[in-house]
C-alpha positions as CSV (number, residue, x, y, z in Angstrom):
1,X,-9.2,-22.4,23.1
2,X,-11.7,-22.4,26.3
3,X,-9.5,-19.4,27.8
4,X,-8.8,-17.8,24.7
5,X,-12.9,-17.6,23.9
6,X,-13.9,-16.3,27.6
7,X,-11.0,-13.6,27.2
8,X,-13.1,-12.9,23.6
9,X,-16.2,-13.0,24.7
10,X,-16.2,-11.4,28.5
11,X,-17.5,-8.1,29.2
12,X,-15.4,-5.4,29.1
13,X,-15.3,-5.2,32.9
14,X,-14.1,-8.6,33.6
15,X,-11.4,-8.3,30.6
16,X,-9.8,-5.3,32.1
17,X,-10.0,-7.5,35.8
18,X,-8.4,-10.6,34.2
19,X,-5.4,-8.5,32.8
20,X,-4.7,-5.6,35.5
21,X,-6.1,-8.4,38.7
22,X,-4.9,-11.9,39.2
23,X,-5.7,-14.8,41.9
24,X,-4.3,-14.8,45.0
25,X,-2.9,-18.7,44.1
26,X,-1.0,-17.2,41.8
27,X,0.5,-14.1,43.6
28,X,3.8,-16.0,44.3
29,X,4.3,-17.2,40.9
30,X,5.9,-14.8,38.3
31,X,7.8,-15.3,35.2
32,X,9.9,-12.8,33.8
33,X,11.8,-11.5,30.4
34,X,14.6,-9.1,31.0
35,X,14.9,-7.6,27.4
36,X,18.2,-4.9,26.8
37,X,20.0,-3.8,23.6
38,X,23.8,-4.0,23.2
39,X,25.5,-0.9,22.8
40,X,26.8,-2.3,19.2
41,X,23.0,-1.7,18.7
42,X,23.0,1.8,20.0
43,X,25.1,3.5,22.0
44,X,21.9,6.0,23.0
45,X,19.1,6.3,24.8
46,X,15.7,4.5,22.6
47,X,12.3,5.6,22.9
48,X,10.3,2.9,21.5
49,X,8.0,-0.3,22.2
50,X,9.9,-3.5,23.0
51,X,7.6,-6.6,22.2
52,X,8.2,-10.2,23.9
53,X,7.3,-13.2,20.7
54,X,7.0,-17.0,21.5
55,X,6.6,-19.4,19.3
56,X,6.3,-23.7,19.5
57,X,8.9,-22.9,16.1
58,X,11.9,-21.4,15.7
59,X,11.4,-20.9,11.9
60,X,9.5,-18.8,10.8
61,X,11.5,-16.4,13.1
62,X,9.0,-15.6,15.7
63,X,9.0,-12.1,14.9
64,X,7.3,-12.6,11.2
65,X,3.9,-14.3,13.0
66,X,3.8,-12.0,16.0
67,X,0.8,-9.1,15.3
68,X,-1.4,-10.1,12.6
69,X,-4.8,-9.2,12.4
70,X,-5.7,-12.8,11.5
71,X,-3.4,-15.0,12.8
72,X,-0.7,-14.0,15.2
73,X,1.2,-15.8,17.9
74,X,1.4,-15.0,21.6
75,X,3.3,-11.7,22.2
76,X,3.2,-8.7,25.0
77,X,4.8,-5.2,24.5
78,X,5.6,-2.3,27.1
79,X,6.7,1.5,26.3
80,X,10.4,2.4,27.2
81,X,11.3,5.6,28.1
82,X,15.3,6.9,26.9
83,X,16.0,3.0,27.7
84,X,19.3,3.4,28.1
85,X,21.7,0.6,26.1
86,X,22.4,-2.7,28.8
87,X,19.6,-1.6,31.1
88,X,16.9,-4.7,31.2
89,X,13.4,-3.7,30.6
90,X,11.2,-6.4,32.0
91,X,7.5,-8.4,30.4
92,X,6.3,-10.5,33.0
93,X,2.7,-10.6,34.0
94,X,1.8,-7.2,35.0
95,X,1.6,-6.7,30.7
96,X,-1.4,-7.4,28.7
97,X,-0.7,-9.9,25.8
98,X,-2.6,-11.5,22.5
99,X,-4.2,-13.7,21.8
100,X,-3.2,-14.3,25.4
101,X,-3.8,-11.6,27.6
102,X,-1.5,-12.9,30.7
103,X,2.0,-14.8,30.9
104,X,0.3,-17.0,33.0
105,X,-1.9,-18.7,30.4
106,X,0.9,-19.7,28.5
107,X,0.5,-23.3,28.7
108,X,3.8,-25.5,29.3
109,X,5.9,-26.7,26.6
110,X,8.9,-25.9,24.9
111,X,9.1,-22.4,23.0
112,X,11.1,-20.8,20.9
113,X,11.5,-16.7,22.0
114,X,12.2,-13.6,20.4
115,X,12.2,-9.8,21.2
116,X,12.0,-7.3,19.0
117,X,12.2,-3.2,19.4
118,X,10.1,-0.6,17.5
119,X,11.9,2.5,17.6
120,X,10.1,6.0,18.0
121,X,11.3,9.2,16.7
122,X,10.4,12.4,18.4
123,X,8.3,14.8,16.5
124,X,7.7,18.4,17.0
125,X,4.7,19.3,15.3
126,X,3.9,22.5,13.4
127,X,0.8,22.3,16.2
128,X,2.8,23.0,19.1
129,X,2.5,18.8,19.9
130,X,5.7,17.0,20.5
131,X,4.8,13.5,20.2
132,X,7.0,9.8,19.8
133,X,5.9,7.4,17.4
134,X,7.5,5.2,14.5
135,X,9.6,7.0,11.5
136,X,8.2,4.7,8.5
137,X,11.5,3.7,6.8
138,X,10.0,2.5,3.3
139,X,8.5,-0.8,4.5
140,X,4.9,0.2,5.4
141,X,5.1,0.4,9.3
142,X,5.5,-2.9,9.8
143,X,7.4,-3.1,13.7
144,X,9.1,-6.5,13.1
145,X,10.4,-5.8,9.6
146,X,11.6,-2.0,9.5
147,X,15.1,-1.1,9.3
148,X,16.7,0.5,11.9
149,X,14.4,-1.5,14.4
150,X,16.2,-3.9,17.4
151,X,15.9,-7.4,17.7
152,X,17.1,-10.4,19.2
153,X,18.0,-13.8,18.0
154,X,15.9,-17.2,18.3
155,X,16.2,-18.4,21.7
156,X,14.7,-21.9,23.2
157,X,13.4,-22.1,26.7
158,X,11.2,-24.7,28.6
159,X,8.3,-22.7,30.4
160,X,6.5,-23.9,33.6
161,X,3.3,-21.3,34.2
162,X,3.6,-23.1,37.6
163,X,7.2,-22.3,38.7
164,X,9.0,-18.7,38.9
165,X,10.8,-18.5,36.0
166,X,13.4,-15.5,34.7
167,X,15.0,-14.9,31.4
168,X,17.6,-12.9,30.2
169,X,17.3,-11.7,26.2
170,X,19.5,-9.0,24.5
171,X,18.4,-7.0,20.7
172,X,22.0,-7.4,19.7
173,X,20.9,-6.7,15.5
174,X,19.7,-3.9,13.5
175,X,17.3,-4.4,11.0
176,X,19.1,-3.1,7.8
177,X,18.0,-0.5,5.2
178,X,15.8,-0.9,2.1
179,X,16.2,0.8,-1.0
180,X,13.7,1.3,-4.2
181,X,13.6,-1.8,-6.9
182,X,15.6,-1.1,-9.8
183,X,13.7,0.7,-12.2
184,X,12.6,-1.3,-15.7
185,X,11.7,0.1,-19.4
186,X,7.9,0.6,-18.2
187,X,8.5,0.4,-14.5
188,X,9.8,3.5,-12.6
189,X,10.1,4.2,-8.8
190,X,10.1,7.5,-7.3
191,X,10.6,9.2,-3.6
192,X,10.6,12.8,-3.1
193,X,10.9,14.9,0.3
194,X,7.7,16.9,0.6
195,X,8.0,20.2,2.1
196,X,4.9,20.4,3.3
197,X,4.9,17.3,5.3
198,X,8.2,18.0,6.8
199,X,7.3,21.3,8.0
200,X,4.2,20.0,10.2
201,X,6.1,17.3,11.7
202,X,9.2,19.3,12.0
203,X,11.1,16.0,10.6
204,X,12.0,14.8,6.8
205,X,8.8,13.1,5.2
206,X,8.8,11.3,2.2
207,X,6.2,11.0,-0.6
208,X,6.9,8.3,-3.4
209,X,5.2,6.6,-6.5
210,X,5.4,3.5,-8.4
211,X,4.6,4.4,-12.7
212,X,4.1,2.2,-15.0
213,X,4.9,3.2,-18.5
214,X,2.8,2.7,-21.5
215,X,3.7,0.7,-24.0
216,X,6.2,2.7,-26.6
217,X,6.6,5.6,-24.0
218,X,10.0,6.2,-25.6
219,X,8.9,5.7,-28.7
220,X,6.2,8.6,-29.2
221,X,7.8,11.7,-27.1
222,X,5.2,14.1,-28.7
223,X,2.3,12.2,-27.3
224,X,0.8,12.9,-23.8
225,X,-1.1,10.6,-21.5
226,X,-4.1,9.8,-19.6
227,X,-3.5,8.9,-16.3
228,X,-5.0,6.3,-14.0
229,X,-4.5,7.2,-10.1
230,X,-4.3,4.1,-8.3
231,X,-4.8,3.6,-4.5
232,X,-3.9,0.9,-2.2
233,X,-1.5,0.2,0.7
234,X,2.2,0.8,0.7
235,X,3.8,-1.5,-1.5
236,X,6.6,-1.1,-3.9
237,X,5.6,-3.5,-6.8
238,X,4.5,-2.7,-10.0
239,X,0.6,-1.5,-10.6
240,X,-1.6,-4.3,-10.5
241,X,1.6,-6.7,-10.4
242,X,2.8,-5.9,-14.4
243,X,5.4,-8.7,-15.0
244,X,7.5,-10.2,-17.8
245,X,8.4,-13.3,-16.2
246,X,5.4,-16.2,-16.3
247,X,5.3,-17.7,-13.7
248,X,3.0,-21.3,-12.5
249,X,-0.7,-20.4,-11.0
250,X,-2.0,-23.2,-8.7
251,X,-5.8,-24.6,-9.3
252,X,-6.6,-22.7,-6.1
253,X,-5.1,-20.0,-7.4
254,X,-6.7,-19.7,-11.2
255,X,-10.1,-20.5,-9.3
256,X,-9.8,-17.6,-6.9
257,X,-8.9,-15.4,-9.8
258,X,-12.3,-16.6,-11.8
259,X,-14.2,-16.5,-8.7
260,X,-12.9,-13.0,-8.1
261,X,-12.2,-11.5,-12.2
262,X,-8.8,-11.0,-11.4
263,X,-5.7,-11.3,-13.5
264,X,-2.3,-12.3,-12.8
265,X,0.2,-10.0,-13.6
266,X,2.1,-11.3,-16.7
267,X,-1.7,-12.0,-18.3
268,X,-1.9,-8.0,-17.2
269,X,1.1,-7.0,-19.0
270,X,0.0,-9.1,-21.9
271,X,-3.2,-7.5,-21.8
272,X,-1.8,-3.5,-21.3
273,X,1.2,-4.1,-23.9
274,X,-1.4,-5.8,-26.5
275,X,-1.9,-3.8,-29.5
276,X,-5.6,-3.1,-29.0
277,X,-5.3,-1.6,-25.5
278,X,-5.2,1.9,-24.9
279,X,-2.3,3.6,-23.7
280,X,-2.4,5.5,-20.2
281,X,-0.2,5.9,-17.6
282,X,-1.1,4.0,-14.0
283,X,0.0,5.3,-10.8
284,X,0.7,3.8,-7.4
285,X,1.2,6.1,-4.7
286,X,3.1,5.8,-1.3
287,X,2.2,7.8,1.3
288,X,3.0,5.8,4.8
289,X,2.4,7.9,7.6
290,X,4.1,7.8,11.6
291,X,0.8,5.9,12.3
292,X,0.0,3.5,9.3
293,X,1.4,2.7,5.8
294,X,-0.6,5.1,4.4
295,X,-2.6,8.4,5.0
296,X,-5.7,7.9,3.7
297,X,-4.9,10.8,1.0
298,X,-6.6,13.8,3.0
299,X,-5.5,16.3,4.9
300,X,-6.1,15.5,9.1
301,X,-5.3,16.8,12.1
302,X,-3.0,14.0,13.4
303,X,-1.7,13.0,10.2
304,X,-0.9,16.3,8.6
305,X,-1.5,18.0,5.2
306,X,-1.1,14.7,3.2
307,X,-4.0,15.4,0.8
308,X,-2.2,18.7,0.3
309,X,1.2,17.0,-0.4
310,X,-0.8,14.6,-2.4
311,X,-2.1,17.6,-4.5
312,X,0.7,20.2,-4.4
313,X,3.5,18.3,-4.6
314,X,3.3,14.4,-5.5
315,X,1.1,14.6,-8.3
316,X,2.6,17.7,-10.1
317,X,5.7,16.2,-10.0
318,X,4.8,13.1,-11.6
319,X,2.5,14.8,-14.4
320,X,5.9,17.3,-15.3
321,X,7.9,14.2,-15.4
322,X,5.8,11.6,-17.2
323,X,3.9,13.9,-19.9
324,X,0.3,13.3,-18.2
325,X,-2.6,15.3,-20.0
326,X,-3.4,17.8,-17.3
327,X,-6.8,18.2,-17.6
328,X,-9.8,16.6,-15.2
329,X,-11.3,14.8,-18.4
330,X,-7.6,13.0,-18.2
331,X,-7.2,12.2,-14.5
332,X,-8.9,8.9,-13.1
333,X,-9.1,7.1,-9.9
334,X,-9.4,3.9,-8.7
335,X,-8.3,1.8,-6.0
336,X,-9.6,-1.1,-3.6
337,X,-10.3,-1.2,0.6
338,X,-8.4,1.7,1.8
339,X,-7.3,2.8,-1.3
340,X,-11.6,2.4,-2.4
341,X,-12.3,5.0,0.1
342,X,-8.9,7.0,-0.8
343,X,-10.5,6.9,-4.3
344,X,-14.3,8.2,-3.4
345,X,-12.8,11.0,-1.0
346,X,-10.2,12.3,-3.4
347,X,-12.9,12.4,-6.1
348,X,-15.3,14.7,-3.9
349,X,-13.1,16.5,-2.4
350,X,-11.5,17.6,-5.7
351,X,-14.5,17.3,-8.3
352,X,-13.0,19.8,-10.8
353,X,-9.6,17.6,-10.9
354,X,-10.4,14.5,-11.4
355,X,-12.5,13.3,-14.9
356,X,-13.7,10.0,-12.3
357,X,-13.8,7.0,-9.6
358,X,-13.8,3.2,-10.3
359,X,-14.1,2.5,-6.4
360,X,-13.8,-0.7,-5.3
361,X,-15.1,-2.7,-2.1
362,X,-14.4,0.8,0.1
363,X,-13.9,1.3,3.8
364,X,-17.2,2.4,5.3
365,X,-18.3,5.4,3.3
366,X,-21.2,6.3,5.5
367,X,-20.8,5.8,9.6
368,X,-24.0,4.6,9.8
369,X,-22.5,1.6,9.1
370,X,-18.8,1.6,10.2
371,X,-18.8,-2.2,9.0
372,X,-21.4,-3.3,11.6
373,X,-21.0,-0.2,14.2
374,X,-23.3,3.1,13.6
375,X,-21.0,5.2,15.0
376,X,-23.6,8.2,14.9
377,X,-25.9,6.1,17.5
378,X,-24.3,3.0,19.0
379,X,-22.3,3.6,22.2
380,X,-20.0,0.7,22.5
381,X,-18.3,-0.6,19.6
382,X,-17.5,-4.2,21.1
383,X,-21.0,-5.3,22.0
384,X,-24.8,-4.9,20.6
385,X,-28.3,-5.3,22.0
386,X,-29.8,-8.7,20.7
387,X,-31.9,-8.3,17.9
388,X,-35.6,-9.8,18.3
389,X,-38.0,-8.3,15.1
390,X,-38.3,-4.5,13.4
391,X,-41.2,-4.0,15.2
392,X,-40.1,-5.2,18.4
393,X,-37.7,-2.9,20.9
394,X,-34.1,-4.4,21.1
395,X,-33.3,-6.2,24.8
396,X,-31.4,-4.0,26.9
397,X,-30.9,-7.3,28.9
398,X,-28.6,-9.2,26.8
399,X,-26.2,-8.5,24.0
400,X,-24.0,-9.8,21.1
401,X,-20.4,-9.6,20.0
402,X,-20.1,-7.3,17.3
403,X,-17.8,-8.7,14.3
404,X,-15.8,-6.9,12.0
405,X,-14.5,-10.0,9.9
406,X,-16.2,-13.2,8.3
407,X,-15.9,-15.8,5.4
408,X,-17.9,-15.5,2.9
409,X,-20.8,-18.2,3.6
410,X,-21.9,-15.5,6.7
411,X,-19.8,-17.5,9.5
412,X,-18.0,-14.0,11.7
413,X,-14.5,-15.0,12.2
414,X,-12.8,-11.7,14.0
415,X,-14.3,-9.9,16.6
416,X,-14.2,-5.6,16.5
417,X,-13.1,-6.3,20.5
418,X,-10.5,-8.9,19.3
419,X,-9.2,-6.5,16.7
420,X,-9.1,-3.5,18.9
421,X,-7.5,-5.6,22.0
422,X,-4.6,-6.6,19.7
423,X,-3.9,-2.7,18.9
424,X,-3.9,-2.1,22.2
425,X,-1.3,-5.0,22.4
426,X,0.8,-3.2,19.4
427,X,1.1,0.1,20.6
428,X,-0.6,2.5,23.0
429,X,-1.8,6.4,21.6
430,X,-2.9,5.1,18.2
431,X,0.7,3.9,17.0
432,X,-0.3,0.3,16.7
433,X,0.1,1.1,12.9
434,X,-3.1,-0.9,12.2
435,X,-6.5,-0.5,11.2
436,X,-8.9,0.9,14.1
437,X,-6.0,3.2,15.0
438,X,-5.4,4.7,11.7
439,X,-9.2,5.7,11.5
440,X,-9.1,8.1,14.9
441,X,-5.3,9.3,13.1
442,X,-7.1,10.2,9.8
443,X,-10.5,10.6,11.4
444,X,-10.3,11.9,14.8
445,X,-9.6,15.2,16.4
446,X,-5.9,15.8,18.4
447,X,-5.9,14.5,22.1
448,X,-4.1,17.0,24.9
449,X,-1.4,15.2,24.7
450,X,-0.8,15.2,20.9
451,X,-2.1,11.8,20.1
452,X,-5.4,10.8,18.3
453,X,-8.6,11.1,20.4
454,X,-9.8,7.2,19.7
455,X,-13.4,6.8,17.9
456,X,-13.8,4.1,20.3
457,X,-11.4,2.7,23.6
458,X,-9.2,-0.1,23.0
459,X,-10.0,-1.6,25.7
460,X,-13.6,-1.1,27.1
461,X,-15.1,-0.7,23.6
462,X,-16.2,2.8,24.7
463,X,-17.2,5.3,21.6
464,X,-16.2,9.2,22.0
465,X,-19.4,10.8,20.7
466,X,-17.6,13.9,20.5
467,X,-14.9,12.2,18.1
468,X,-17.3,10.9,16.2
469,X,-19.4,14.3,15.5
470,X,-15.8,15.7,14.8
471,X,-15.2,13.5,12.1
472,X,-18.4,13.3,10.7
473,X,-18.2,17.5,10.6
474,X,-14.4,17.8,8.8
475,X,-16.1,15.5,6.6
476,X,-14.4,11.9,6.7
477,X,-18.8,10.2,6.8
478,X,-18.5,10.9,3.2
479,X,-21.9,10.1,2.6
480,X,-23.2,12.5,4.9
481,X,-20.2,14.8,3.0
482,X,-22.3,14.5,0.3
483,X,-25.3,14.9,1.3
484,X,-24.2,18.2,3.2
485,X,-22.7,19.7,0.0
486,X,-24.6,17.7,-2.9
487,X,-26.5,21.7,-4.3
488,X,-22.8,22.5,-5.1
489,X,-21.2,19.2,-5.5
490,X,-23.9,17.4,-7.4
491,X,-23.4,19.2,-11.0
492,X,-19.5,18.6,-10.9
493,X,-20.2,14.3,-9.8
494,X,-22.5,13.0,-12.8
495,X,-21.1,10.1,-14.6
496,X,-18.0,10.3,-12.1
497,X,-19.3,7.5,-9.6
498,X,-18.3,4.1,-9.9
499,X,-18.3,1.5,-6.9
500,X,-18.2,-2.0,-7.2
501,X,-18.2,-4.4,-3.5
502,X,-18.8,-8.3,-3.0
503,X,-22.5,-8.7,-1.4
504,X,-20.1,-10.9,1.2
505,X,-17.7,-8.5,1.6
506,X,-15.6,-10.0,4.6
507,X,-15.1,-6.4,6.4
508,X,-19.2,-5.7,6.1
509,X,-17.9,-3.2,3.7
510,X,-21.0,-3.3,1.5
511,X,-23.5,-2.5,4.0
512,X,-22.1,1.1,4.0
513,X,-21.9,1.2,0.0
514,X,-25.8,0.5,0.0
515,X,-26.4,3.6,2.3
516,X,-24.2,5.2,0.0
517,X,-26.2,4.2,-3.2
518,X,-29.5,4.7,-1.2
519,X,-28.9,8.7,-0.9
520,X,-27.7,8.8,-4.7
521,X,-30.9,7.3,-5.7
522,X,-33.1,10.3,-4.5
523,X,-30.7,13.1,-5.4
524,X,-32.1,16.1,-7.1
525,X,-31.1,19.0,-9.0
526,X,-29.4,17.0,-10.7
527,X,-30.4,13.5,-10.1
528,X,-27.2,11.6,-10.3
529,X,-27.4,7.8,-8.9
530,X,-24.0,6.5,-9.8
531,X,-23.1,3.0,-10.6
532,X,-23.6,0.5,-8.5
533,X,-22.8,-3.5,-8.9
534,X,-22.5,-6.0,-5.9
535,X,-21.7,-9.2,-7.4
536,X,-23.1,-12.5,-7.1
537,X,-24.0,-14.0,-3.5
538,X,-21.4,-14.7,-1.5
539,X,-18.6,-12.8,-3.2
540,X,-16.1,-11.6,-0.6
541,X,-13.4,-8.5,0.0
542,X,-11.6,-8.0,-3.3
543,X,-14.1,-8.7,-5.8
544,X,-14.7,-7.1,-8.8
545,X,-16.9,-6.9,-12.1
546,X,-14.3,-7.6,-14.8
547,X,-10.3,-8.0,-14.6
548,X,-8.6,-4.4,-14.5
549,X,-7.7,-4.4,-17.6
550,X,-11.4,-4.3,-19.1
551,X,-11.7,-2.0,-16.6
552,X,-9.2,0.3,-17.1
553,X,-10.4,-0.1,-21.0
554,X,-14.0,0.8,-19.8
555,X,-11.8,4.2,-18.5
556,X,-10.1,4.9,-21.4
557,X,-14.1,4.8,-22.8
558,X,-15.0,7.3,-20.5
559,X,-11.8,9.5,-20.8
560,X,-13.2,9.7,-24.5
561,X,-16.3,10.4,-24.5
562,X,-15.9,13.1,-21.8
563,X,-13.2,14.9,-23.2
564,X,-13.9,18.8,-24.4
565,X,-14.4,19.5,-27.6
566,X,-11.2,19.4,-30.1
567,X,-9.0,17.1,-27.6
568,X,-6.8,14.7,-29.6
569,X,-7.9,11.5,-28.1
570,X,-5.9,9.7,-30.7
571,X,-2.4,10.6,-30.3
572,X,-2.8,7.6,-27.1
573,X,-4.2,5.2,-29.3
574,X,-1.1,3.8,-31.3
């Protein structure tokens, strides 16, 4: 714990000398993993990212706990170049690892060791960039789940830090395949190839959707829809967890779900199927991208057009097929986290197609407070200046650990540093497929090389100014979006802003929604302030004002009331 704090808590200096610099004690001592893939694997050359996983268990399979943001295992990765099959790549303690950054801090003991290979596929872009990174195969970019990825079996060793020590692992299994869930009466799955995707990446790209059907779809083929737009990460389950099958809810649980004003999903279907509810279509979309499990829904210069697949292609093809009322009044959006911000951006960006947002606990929607970073002024995103009083200047002399993660009495749990060292861990040029590295994907501009200029280094903590004005410009600060555009945006927003956050939001994600509701409230021509509600104290990520399905009621409200004159608003009340 001692170690694993200093490696935390160090300067940025001393944590790039304690991984790239080592004692001269320990000079002699090296311990190696030969890791090579059977030609029953492949029988060509893989471009990829092998990763070394040990565990004190052998079940779960090391592989499962290896890489989370908030609690992983020890593991270290390296790049391979056209490895080609039976050639050994080797981990030893030249690589930087988390949560422990060297081999040699492994303490003694018996362990239980797995590798595992994320394939890359080569992409060349409609940019003129030919880059590597993972082919999302339906399952979110997750490296130690996706099919068509390497890996190994569970193996058992007994490791000495103080010995030379070599082992010998081979990826002799293919992850296998997924396929869509069967589809139900009110449940349908859909994946469509999207032209426009594939023709920036020069590769087959995929779009897909999870509906769920109102209740007596079948039943009333004259009647069109309302449709709810819902955002989150990739998933394949039903909206909001819609189920027939009851199934037993813990103490903890029920009292999380009170806490919170969430439902489970059978009392969700018994809510959306009851005779008083209001029938509207809800849609999940999926939209994983080479970089992350999902695209943000806008258009970017690393991810590609996916707010114009989004628009051109996804969405029509599920209002032709699924008799949507096509009209703005009709359209509404919603969505928590990522799919919060997805929610907000698609709503500004396309104010004359969508009738409203119900945005819940966002990512930051103004970088003034890029959860505790002010990316317009701060210059490192690991570290602060100490904070005396308002009046007082901050210390230049000593500084703080900046979080981006804590429980909801206040105590900081993950450090941004932390975070962003365990990116570095998961993949270098943004293709961790987590958090910080999907903002410079979505946010940032294109490097030389063809891979996202980061907001911030991985490893020193450093912010690129220069990204940052470049986001902020094409319009991703969507606070300052609005404020830029508000004479011509402003008329086309009023009574279309909903945003709900936890005043204890664990990602600091309220602090930006306050900016957000602080430029609303002095808006002019028109005035237009939103709605705003933050919860009780101490009300964490994923809480919201009333369970989904009052809200989604509370939508169908506003559908009606805001829909032109001589719309049949009826026809979807049976």
């Amino acid at each position: 714990m001692i170690q694993l704090l200093r490696s935390i808590f160090a300067s940025a200096a001393f944590f790039l000398l304690t991984v790239f610099s080592f004692p001269a004690i320990a000079q002699n001592v090296n311990h190696t993993f030969s890791i090579s893939f059977v030609k029953n694997v492949s029988d060509t050359p893989i471009t990829g990212r092998v990763f070394l996983a040990i565990s004190r268990n052998a079940q779960p399979e090391p592989r499962y706990e290896a890489g989370s943001y908030f609690k992983s295992i020890p593991f270290w990765g390296k790049d391979v170049d056209h490895l080609q099959p039976g050639k050994e790549v080797v981990i030893d303690t030249n690589y930087l690892g988390y949560p422990i950054t060297n081999l040699r801090d492994l303490p003694a003991g018996d362990y239980y060791i797995q590798a595992i290979m994320n394939v890359y596929t080569q992409y060349h872009r409609a940019d003129g960039h030919t880059i590597w990174a993972h082919q999302d195969h339906w399952e979110g970019q997750h490296f130690n789940t996706s099919p068509g990825n390497f890996i190994s079996g569970v193996h058992k060793i007994h490791y000495d830090p103080s010995q030379s020590q070599s082992f010998s692992i081979q990826l002799d299994s293919v992850l296998p395949a997924r396929h869509l869930p069967p589809d139900t009466k009110q449940v349908k799955h859909i994946k469509i190839k999207s032209k426009i995707l594939s023709d920036f990446w020069g590769h087959d790209m995929y779009l897909g959707a999870t509906i769920l059907l109102p209740k007596g779809f079948d039943g009333h083929p004259n009647v069109h829809y309302p449709v709810v737009y819902e955002q989150s990460h990739f998933g394949l389950g039903a909206p909001y967890g819609f189920t027939t099958q009851k199934g037993p809810v813990s103490a903890a649980r029920k009292k999380l779900f009170d806490d919170y004003n969430l439902e489970d999903g059978y009392t969700f279907q018994q809510q959306y199927n009851s005779a008083h509810f209001p029938r509207m279509v809800i849609v999940t979309f999926q939209h994983p991208t080479p970089y992350y499990d999902d695209s943000y829904a806008v258009n970017s210069a690393n991810n590609g057009p996916y707010g114009d697949a989004i628009m051109k292609e996804l969405i029509p093809y599920i209002e032709n097929h699924y008799r949507i009322i096509q009209q703005p009044y009709a359209r509404v959006l919603t969505g928590g986290s990522t799919g919060g911000w997805e929610s907000m951006a698609l709503q500004l960006y396309h104010p004359d197609f969508f009738g409203g947002t119900w945005t819940l606990y966002p990512d930051p929607l103004d970088f003034r407070h890029f959860q505790l970073m002010d990316l317009t002024k701060d210059t490192n995103a690991f570290c602060a200046n100490t904070f005396t009083m308002p009046f007082n200047a901050n210390s230049t002399w000593q500084q703080s650990p900046r979080y981006m993660m804590r429980d909801n009495e206040g105590q900081p749990i993950r450090t941004t540093k932390e975070a962003s060292w365990l990116e570095a861990v998961l993949g270098t040029h943004g293709r961790s497929g987590e958090q910080m590295d999907i903002f410079d994907a979505v946010f940032g501009p294109v490097g030389d090389d063809g891979y996202p200029v980061p907001l911030w280094d991985n490893l020193t903590g450093k912010i690129d100014s220069n990204a940052v004005n470049y986001a902020r410009e094409h319009g991703f600060d969507l606070r300052y979006y609005l404020a830029k555009n508000w004479a011509t945006l402003g008329p086309k927003l009023k009574d279309k802003l909903h945003v709900y956050v936890g005043d204890a939001d664990n990602f600091y994600l309220n602090l930006a929604v306050y900016q957000f509701q602080d430029f609303l409230k002095y808006t002019e021509k028109p005035h237009y302030e939103g709605t705003f509600e933050y919860g009780r104290p101490m009300k964490g990520h994923g809480w919201q004002p009333m369970p989904i399905s009052k809200m989604l009621e509370m939508m169908a409200k506003h559908i009606t009331e805001h829909a032109p004159k001589g719309a049949d608003t009826k026809a979807w009340k049976y």
